[in-house]
C-alpha positions, 0 to 999 in steps of 0.5 A: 500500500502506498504512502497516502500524506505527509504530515507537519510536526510543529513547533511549540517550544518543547523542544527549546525551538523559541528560545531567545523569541518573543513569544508573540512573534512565536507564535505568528511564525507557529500560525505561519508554518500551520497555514503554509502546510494548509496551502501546499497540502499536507495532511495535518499539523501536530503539536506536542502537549508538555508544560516543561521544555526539554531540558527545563528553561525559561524559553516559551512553551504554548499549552497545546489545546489552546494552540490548536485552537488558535491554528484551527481559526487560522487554517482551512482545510489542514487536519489538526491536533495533538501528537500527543496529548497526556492522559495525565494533565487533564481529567479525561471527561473535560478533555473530551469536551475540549477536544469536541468544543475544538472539532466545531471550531475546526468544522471537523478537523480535529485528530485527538492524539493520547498517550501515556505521559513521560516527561517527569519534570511536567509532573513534578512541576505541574503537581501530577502523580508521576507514578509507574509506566504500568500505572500510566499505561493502564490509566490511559486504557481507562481514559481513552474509553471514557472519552470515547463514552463521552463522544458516543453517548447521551449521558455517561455513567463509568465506575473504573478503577482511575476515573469516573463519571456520574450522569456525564452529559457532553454537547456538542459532541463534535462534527465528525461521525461516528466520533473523532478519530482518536490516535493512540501513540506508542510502541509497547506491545503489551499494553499500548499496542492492545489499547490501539487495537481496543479504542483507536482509530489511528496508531503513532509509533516513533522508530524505524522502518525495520521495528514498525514493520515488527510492531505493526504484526503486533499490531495485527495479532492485537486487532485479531484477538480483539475482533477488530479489522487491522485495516481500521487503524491509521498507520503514522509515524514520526520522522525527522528531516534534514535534507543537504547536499550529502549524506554525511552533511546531513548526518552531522547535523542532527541535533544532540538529543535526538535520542530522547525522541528517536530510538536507535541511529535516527540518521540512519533511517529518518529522512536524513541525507541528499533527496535521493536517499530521502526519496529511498527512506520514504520507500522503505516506511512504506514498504514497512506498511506506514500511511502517514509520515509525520515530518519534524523539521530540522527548522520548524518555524521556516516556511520555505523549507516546507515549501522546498519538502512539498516542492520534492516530495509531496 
């Protein structure tokens, strides 16, 4: 199956991007990039949802719902949402209806992306239970069906071990039927992986092609167990790019750090080199069964490098 879309991951400070920026005129140049990607046709542009920079500064970080939303009045035709949001920062009813409330402002364009939460100094800052990993995993699971509820039925009464809900009413409940579409990310075969298969309706997983193609089998073997057909799922990924006029130019520049977002040798599968071997990276998540590729890139508040990305590639 071919690739279908390219996607944008945008910056929101996370990653120390707007540092030394004001952040009104950030934030300008965030809402620029988003409505260059709604012209030139991509798919979707993400935002991460954290409260902390990676490592914690004093630069600026937008709280990702109320980015979106600002990028949801901005553009017209580009999907939107977060990659991802914590289950952990808000209690899983609200987000619901923030995330329904954002459907109608975006006329229906809202992807709602949810993970487990990792990124202890948002906790510890923000006076969050940081806890296990199985604890957030199964906190998720829980979570994730008690947005779907609130999305899917008149009133929700839900008795789990994390949440509850007594006579829930949630309207509107968005634009998108049967109900937004909800992407889980995560790799974990066990726990993430059967969540996917249970409640979502789109998977995000961060590796190379090699190990998506592993965990994408997984993946089938979760949806069999389960009752759900494997094809129901959007299959995403997210990759970085750094395109020069050799390999090894673009190799050198991937930044320190990648590794806390990438496993294993990004350069040697993310879409990292000279276009020729950019177009053969791109060959092989897809060949791995990928139908979105979520771009990160080397400078996210550049329209023009996304204008020469669609020029090449799209």
């Amino acid at each position: 199956m071919g690739m279908t879309s390219f996607s944008v991951f945008l910056p929101s400070g996370f990653a120390g991007e707007l540092a030394g920026l004001d952040a009104a005129d950030a934030l300008r140049q965030i809402v620029a990039v988003a409505q260059a990607a709604d012209e030139l046709g991509f798919r979707a542009v993400y935002v991460p949802d954290h409260l902390h920079p990676i490592p914690p500064s004093q630069a600026p970080l937008f709280e990702a719902w109320t980015l979106i939303t600002t990028l949801a009045t901005a553009t017209d035709r580009v999907r939107l949402g977060p990659l991802v949001t914590s289950n952990s920062y808000r209690n899983p009813a609200l987000q619901a209806k923030i995330a329904s409330t954002i459907d109608v402002v975006s006329n229906g364009r809202l992807i709602f992306g949810i993970g487990a939460g990792w990124y202890e100094p948002d906790y510890l800052g923000y006076g969050y239970e940081f806890g296990t990993a199985g604890d957030r995993l199964r906190r998720l699971d829980e979570g994730v069906q008690l947005i779907r509820k609130f999305w899917t039925e008149e009133s929700v009464d839900f008795e789990g071990r994390y949440y509850r809900s007594a006579g829930g009413l949630n309207q509107p409940k968005g634009i998108q039927q049967p109900h937004i579409p909800i992407l889980v990310a995560g790799a974990g075969e066990e726990k993430t992986l059967r969540t996917v298969a249970r409640w979502a309706d789109a998977s995000n997983i961060i590796d190379s092609p090699t190990v998506l193609r592993h965990k994408y089998d997984v993946l089938r073997k979760h949806c069999a167990d389960v009752g759900r057909p494997y094809d129901d799922i959007r299959r995403t990924a997210t990759t970085s790019y750094i395109l020069a006029d050799t390999d090894a130019e673009a190799r050198a520049r991937v930044p320190a750090g990648a590794e806390f977002a990438f496993p294993g040798d990004l350069a040697s599968y993310g879409l990292i080199g000279t276009e020729s071997t950019i177009r053969a990276r791109i060959a092989a998540y897809e060949d791995a069964g990928v139908q979105e590729l979520v771009v990160g890139f080397e400078n996210g508040l550049s329209v023009d490098g996304l204008r020469r990305f669609a020029e090449l590639f799209l």
